[in-house]
Structure formats: structure tokens, C-alpha cells
C-alpha positions in Angstrom: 24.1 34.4 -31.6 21.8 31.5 -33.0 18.8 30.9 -31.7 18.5 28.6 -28.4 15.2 29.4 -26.7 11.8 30.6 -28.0 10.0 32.0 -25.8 6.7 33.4 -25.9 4.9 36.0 -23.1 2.7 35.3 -20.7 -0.5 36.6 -22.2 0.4 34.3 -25.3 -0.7 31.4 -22.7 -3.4 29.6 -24.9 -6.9 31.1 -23.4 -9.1 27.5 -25.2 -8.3 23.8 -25.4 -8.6 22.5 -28.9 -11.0 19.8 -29.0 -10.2 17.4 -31.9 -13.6 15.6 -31.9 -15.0 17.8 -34.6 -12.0 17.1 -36.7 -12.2 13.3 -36.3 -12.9 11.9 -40.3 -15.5 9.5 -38.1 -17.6 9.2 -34.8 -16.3 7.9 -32.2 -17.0 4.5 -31.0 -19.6 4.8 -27.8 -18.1 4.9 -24.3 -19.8 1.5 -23.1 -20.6 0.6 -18.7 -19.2 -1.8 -17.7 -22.5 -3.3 -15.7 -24.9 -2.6 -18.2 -23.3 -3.2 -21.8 -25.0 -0.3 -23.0 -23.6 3.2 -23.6 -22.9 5.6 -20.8 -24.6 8.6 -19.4 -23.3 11.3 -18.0 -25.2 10.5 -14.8 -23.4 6.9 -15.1 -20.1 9.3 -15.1 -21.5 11.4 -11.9 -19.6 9.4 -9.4 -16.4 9.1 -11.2 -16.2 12.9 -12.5 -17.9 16.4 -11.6 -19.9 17.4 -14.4 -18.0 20.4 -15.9 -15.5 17.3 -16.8 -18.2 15.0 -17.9 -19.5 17.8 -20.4 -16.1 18.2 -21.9 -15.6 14.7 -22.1 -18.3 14.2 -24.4 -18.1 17.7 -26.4 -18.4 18.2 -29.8 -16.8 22.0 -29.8 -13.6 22.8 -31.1 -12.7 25.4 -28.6 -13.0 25.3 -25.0 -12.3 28.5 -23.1 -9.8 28.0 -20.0 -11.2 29.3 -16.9 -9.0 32.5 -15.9 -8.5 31.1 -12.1 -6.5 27.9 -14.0 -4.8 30.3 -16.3 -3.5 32.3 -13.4 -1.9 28.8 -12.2 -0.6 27.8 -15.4 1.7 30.8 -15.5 3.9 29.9 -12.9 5.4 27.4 -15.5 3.7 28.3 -19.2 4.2 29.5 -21.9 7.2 26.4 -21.5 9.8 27.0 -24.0 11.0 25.8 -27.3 14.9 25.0 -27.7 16.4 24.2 -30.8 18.8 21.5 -30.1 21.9 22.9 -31.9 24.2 21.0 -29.8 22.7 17.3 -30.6 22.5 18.2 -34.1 26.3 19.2 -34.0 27.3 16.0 -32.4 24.5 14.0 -34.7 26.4 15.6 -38.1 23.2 15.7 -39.2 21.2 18.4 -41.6 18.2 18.0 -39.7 17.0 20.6 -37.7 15.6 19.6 -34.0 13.6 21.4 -32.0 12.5 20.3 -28.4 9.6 21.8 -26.4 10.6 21.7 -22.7 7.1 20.6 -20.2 10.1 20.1 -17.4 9.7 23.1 -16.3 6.4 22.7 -14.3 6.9 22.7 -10.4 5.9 18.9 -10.5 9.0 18.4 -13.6 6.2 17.1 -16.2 3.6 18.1 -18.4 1.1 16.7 -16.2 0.3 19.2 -14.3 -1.9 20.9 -17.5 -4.4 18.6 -16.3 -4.3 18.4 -13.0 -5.1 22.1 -12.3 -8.5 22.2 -14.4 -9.6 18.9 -13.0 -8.7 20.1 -9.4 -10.5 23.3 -10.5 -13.3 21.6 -11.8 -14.1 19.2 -8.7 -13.9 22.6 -6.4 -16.1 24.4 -8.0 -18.7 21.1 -7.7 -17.7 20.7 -4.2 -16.0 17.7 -4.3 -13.8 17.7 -1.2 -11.2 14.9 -2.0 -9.5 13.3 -4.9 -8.6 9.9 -5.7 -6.1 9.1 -8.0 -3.2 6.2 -9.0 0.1 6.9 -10.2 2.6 4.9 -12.6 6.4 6.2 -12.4 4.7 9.1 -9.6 4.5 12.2 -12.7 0.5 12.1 -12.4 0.8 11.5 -8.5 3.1 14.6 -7.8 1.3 16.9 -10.0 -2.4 16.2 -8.7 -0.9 16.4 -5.4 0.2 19.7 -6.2 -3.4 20.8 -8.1 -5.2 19.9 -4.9 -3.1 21.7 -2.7 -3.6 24.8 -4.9 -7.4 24.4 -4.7 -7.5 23.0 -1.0 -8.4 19.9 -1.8 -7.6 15.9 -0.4 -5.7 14.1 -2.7 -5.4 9.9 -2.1 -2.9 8.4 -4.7 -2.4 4.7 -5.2 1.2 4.5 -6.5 1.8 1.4 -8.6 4.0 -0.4 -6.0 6.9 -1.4 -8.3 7.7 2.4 -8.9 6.6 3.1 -5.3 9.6 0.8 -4.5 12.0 2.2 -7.0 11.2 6.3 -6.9 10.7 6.8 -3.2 11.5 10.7 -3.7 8.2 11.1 -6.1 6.2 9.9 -3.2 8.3 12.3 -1.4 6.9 14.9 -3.6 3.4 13.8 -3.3 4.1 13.9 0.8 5.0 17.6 0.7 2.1 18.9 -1.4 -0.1 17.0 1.1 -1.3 13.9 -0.5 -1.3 10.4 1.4 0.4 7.8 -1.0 -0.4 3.9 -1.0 1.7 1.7 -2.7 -1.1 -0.7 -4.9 -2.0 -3.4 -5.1 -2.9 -3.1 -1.0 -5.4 -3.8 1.3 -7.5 -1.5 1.5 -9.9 -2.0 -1.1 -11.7 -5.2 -2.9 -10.0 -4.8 -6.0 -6.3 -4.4 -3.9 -7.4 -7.4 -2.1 -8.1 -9.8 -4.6 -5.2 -9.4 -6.7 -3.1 -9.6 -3.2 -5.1 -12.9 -2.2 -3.8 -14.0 -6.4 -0.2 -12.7 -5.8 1.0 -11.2 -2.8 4.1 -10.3 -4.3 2.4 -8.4 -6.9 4.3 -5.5 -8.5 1.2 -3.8 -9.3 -0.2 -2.2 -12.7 -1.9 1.0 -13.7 -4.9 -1.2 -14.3 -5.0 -2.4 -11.0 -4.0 1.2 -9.8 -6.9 2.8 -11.4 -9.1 0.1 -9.9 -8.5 1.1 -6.3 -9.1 4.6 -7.3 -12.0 4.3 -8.9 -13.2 1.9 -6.0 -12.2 4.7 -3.3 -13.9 7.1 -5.6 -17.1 5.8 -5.8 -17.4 4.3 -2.2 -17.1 8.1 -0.9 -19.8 10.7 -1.5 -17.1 13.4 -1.0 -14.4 12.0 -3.4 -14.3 11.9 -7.1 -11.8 9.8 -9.6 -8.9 11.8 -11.2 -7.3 10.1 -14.3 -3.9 12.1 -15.7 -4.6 10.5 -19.1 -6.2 8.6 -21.7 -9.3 10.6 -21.0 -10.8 12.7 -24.0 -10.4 15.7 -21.4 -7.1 15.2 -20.5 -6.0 14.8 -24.2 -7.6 18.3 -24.8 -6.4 19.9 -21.6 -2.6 19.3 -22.7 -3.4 20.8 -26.2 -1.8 24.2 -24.6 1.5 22.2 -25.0 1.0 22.1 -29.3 -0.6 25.4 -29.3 2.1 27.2 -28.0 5.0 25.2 -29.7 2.6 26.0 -33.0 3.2 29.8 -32.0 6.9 29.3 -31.2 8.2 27.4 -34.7 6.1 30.7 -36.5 8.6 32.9 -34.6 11.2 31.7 -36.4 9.8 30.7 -39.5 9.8 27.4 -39.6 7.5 24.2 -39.6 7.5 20.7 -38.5 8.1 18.1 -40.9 7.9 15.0 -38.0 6.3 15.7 -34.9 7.3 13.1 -31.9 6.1 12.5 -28.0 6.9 9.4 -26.0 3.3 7.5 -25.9 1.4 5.7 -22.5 -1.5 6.5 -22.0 -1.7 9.2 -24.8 -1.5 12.6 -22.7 1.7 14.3 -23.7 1.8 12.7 -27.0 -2.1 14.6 -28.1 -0.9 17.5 -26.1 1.7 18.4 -29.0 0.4 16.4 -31.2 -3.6 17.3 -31.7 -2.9 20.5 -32.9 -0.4 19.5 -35.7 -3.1 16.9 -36.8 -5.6 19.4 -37.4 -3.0 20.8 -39.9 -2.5 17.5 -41.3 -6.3 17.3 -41.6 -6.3 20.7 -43.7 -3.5 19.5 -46.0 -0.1 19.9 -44.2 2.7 17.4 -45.2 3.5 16.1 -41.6 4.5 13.4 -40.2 3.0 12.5 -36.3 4.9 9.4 -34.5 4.4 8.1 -31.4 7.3 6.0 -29.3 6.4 3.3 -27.3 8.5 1.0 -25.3 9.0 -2.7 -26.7 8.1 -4.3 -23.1 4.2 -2.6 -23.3 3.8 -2.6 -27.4 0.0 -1.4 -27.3 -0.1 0.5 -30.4 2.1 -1.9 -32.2 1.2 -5.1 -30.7 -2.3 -4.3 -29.8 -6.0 -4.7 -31.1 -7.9 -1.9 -31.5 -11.1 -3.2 -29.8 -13.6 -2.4 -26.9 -11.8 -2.9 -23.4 -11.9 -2.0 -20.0 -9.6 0.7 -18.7 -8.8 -1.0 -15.5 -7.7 -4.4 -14.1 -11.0 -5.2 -12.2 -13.4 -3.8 -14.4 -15.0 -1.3 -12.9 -13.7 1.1 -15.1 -16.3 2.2 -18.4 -15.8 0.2 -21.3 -13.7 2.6 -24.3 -12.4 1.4 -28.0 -8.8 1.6 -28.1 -5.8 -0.2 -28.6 -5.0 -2.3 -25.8 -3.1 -5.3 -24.5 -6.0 -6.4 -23.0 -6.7 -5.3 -19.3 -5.0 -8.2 -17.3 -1.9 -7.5 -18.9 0.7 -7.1 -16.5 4.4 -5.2 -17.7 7.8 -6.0 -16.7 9.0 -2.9 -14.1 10.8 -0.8 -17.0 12.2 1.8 -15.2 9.7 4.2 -17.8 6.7 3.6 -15.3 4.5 6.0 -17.2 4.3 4.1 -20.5 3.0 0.8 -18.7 -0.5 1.2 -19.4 -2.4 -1.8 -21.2 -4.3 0.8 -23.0 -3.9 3.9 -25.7 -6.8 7.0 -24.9 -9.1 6.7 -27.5 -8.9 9.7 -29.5 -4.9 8.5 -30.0 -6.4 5.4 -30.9 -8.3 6.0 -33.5 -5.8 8.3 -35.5 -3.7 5.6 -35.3 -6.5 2.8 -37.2 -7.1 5.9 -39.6 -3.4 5.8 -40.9 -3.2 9.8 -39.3 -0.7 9.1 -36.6 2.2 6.5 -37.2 3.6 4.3 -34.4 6.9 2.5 -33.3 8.4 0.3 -29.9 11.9 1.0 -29.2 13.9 -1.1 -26.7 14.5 0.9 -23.0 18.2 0.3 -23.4 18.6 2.9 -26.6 16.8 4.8 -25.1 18.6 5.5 -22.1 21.9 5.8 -24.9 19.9 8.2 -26.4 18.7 10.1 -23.2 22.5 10.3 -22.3 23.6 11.5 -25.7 20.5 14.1 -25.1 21.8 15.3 -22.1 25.6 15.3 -22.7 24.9 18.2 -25.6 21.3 19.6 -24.4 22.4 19.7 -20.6 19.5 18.7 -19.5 18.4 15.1 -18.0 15.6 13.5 -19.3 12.7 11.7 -17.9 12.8 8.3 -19.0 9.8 8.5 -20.3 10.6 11.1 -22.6 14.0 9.6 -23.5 11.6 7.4 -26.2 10.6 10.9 -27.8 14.4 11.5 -28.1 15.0 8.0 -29.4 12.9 8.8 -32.0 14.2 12.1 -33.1 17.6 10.9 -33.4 16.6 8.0 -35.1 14.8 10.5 -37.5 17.6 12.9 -37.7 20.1 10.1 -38.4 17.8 9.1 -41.3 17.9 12.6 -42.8 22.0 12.4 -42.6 21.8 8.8 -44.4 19.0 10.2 -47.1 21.3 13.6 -47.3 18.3 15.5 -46.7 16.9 18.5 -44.4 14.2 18.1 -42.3 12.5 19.8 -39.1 11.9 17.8 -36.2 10.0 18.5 -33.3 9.8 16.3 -30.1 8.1 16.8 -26.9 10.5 16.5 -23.6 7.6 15.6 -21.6 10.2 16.0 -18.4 13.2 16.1 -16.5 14.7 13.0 -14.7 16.1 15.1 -11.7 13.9 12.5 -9.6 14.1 9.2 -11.5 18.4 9.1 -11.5 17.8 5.4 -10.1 17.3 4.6 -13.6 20.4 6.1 -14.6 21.7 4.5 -11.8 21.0 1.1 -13.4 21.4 1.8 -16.8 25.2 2.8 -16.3 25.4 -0.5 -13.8 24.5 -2.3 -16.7 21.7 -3.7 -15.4 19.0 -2.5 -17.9 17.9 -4.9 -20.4 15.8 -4.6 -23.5 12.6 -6.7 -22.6 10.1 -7.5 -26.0 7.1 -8.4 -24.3 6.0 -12.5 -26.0 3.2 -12.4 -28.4 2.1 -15.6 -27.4 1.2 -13.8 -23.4 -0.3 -10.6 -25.7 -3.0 -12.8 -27.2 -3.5 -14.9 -24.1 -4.0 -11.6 -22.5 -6.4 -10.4 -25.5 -8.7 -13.5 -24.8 -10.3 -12.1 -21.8 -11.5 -8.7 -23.7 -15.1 -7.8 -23.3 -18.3 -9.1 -25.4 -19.0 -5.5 -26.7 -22.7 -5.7 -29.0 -23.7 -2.7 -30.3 
């Protein structure tokens, strides 16, 4: 039999993050408060983050060993597998050869619970008794829900109230590991109330999510902020994803010539992607691409410029590419790629020519997503249907150009909750939304006076 699954042991669970700083060809920009316009501290990051968090924020190590209690969590789900996708590439006719690895597997059906469990871990440990978080399409929401409930923890999530409306069963997830959900914008915060008292029948952003959050967080001596992205942290916490898929294409001899993940706020995408830049760094041919949806373009419609990472600008200041922070996205039905920013580290590789970029429309996706699972079997989030997008896309090319190539695409996770989409998709009722340039720069205006 060929070769479907590649799976590695349980003690082959990575034991350190990689931490990409050091292999950055320049600094990064400073990390800039958002009431003082000067660079932060860590004690200006005390009430967002517990200081375990804060250090690794800001290191400048490549290897940061994973504590053995989060380990212990991590394999109920990891190692996560690698399958080679012998069944697309027979209905593709193509000479490419596609490999996926699988972060559907986790108990919340994402890759975001890599993060959750050392941040949950993290705020224990500093005795931080509750967490307060937001949510996009619920991913982040479900899986720090279930991080606090293995650490005994609170958990408050503001669910951006579009997706709250159109994925009650991620709520329902949420509900079950214990958290209490709030469909944002809402009343019970400043920032929920003044975007309410604007437009009542506000569908809500992840800007304006992480504004309530943050606002709960820091209004609470007990509570602490949660982000499941962007973050420098969070990047390096999902590097496990990379380092074992590194581990798994040696297995079988072979090697990456593209490497692809669906791209929000950055999380999955480093998480496979950051190690395979480091071999880039030391000479590797590779390619690195990261798919973003047409209707929230930020790394090909955005500047790369200081902003603020949330809608009411409470939020620290961070370089990136962004759509400016009062953007608001149409209600694609990919609710985890609406972010007006790009995390920073993603960011800069991007400016430096390292990583490449490209905005594909929600509708092939979701005719890629079914082509996916019609061979593959299994159902795509749509987030991750972008990541597909772009490896058939790439495969098809390889066909045209009569050449082989290795692909390798992160299926950051299963749909099994988000079949609403599907739902409308086979209704015909998706359509492919470009989001104007004209409302991008009128957006871009408002962007902070950053002097360094």
C-alpha cells in the first residue's frame, strides 16, 4: 500500500517552541502604548498578560522549552498527522505531490488549542483566576474554553456577533467547557457601548471584540487578556505544528517545495510556516504563501505601518500590515480571517520578500473545499478551504508547466461545526465580495501618528 498517513510517536511531540526573532534579517519595529506613544514595558503589559507570557513575547532565544504539564495536554491530540493527498492529486491529474497536515484533530477541531493550553498554563501558575477573551468564527473561543477548563480557570468570550448569529453550535462548545459567551458588540463595556450607541445593528469585528476583552481584562484584578493570535507568543507556540510536519516529510524522504496556510491573524500560517523559513533563511529553495480572503485583503491590500490592534484603541500600538483598525468586513462565512490586522512577525517576512501573499474569492474556495473533501473525506473548515485553494491552484500550475513539485498545506480544521456555510454555499447564496479600495484608504486615514 502507498503511503496515506505519517504519523510520528508521542515522545516525538516537540519539547521547545522555535522562536524566529533571532532569525529575523532586521529588529523588529518597537511595540508602541497606545497612551503614551512611547514603547512598552513589560509592566505596561502586566494587566493584559502574566509575565511568563510577557517574557516570551519579547525573547530573543531561539528555543523555548514546553513546560511538561502542557505537554501532557498536548498529547491527547499531537503529534497531528501528515496525509498525502493521493486522492486529490488523482482527480487533479496532476504530477504534483500534496501533502496536508491535519490540526482537526484537536478536541476543539482547530489548531488553536496549541496556544490556548500554555497561556491557560501560564496565567495559573501567576494566579490569574479568570480569562477574557473574543472570538471570530468561535475556533479561538472553543479552544480557550477548553484550556481553562483543563487548568480550572474562568473563561469570558466576546463572540463577534455576526458569527455568534450564524455558528450557534461553537458557542455551544464554549457552553460545555464552561465559558460564558457574549455576542459583541454589547453592553456591557464602554467600548461595546459606543459602537452600539454608532450602530445598533452592528455585526461586530474582531477589533471591536478584542476591545471588550481587553476592557474586561484590565477593569478586573483577577482576569487577564487572552489573544489566540497575532501575538509573537502565539506565533511561536503553534511552531509544534511545522516542527513536526518537518519530522514527518523526512520520514518519507521528501521536502517541501511550497508551503501554504490560510492567513488571519497569522497563527496557523507561522505555526507551519516559521520553521520552513528558517530553512529558507539557511539556503532552502522554498516557496512560503499565505491565502487570504478577497473581502479582508490585509496582506495584499494593506500598508505595512504602526496601528492599533483593536477598534477602540486600547490595544498596544504593533507594525504590521493592516486595513487600518476601524475597518469593518463583510460576514464571510470564514469568520477567522476577518481581522484588520497581520501579527507582526508574518508581517515583516512579508515587506522582506520571505513570505509571498495572495486574496482568493470565498466562492472557489468553498469549490475547492468540496473538491477537498469529495477525494480526502474530510470537511474542511472554511478557513482552511483558502489553504486548499491555494494548493490546487499550485498543483494545477505544476500540471500546466508539466512539472513535479511537493506541496504542503496546513488544514488548520474540520468544518463538522461550521456546515451552515456549506449550507449556503450549495444554496447559492455565497458570493465573492472584493472589499473597494476607495473604503481601504478611507479606513487607512485614521492610522496612528507613530514618532520614533
Amino acid at each position: 500500500m502507498k503511503t496515506t498517513k505519517i504519523l510520528l510517536p508521542e515522545d516525538k511531540i516537540p519539547r521547545q517552541w522555535y522562536n524566529i526573532i533571532p532569525d529575523l534579517a532586521g529588529a523588529m519595529a518597537p511595540v508602541i502604548h497606545p497612551g503614551t506613544n512611547q514603547p512598552v514595558t513589560p509592566d505596561d503589559l502586566l494587566p493584559l498578560f502574566p509575565m511568563p507570557l510577557i517574557e516570551q513575547e519579547v525573547s530573543t532565544q531561539r528555543w523555548i522549552d514546553i513546560p511538561d504539564e502542557v505537554r501532557e495536554i498536548l498529547a491527547l491530540w499531537r503529534p497531528s498527522p501528515v496525509f498525502r493527498a493521493h486522492r486529490l492529486e488523482k482527480v487533479l491529474g496532476t504530477p504534483a505531490k500534496i501533502y496536508y497536515k491535519y490540526e482537526g484533530v484537536s478536541p476543539a477541531g482547530s489548531h488553536k488549542p496549541n496556544t490556548a493550553i500554555p497561556q491557560a498554563y501560564y496565567n495559573k501558575v501567576f494566579g490569574t483566576k479568570r480569562i477574557a477573551s473574543e472570538t471570530g468564527a468561535g475556533q479561538w473561543g472553543s479552544s480557550i474554553a477548553l484550556a481553562c477548563q483543563m487548568f480550572g480557570l474562568e473563561c469570558t468570550v466576546y463572540m463577534v456577533k455576526v458569527s455568534f448569529t450564524q455558528k450557534p453550535y461553537r458557542k455551544s462548545m464554549m457552553q460545555l467547557w464552561g465559558a460564558e459567551v457574549i455576542p459583541s458588540p454589547s453592553n456591557l463595556t464602554n467600548a461595546g457601548r459606543g459602537i452600539l450607541e454608532k450602530d445598533p445593528e452592528s455585526n461586530g469585528s474582531l477589533g471591536i471584540a478584542i476591545s471588550e476583552a481587553v476592557e474586561d481584562a484590565v477593569t478586573h484584578e483577577d482576569t487577564r487578556y487572552s489573544l489566540g493570535s497575532v501575538l509573537n507568543h502565539v506565533c511561536m507556540h503553534q511552531t509544534v505544528i511545522g516542527l513536526e510536519a518537518k519530522e514527518q516529510m523526512a520520514l518519507v524522504g521528501d521536502y517541501p517545495d511550497v508551503v501554504i496556510g490560510c492567513h488571519g491573524g497569522g497563527s496557523n500560517f507561522a505555526g507551519l510556516a516559521f520553521p520552513f523559513v528558517a530553512d529558507k533563511a539557511n539556503g532552502k529553495d522554498i516557496r512560503i504563501l499565505a491565502m487570504e480572503p478577497i473581502s479582508c485583503p490585509t496582506l495584499t491590500k494593506g500598508v505595512y505601518n504602526f496601528d492599533y490592534g483593536d477598534t477602540a484603541k486600547m490595544a498596544p500600538i504593533s507594525k504590521m500590515y493592516t486595513l487600518g483598525h476601524d475597518f469593518m468586513p463583510p460576514g464571510i462565512h470564514a469568520g477567522g480571517l476577518r481581522y484588520h490586522g497581520a501579527a507582526p512577525l508574518v508581517s515583516q517576512l512579508v515587506h522582506e520578500g520571505v513570505v509571498e501573499a495572495e486574496a482568493v474569492g470565498q466562492v472557489e474556495c468553498f469549490e475547492a473545499a468540496v473538491q477537498f473533501s469529495r477525494s480526502e473525506g474530510i470537511i474542511p473548515a472554511p478557513e482552511s478551504s483558502h489553504a486548499i485553494r491555494g494548493a490546487i491552484n499550485e498543483a494545477m500550475r505544476a500540471k500546466e508547466e508539466g512539472k513535479e513539485k511537493t506541496i504542503l498545506f496546513n488544514l488548520s480544521g474540520h468544518g463538522h461545526v461550521d456546515m451552515a456555510a456549506y449550507d449556503a454555499y450549495f444554496a447559492g447564496k455565497l458570493e465573492n465580495y472584493e472589499y473597494p479600495s476607495e473604503t481601504i484608504s478611507e479606513s487607512l486615514k485614521n492610522l496612528p501618528d507613530v514618532k520614533l
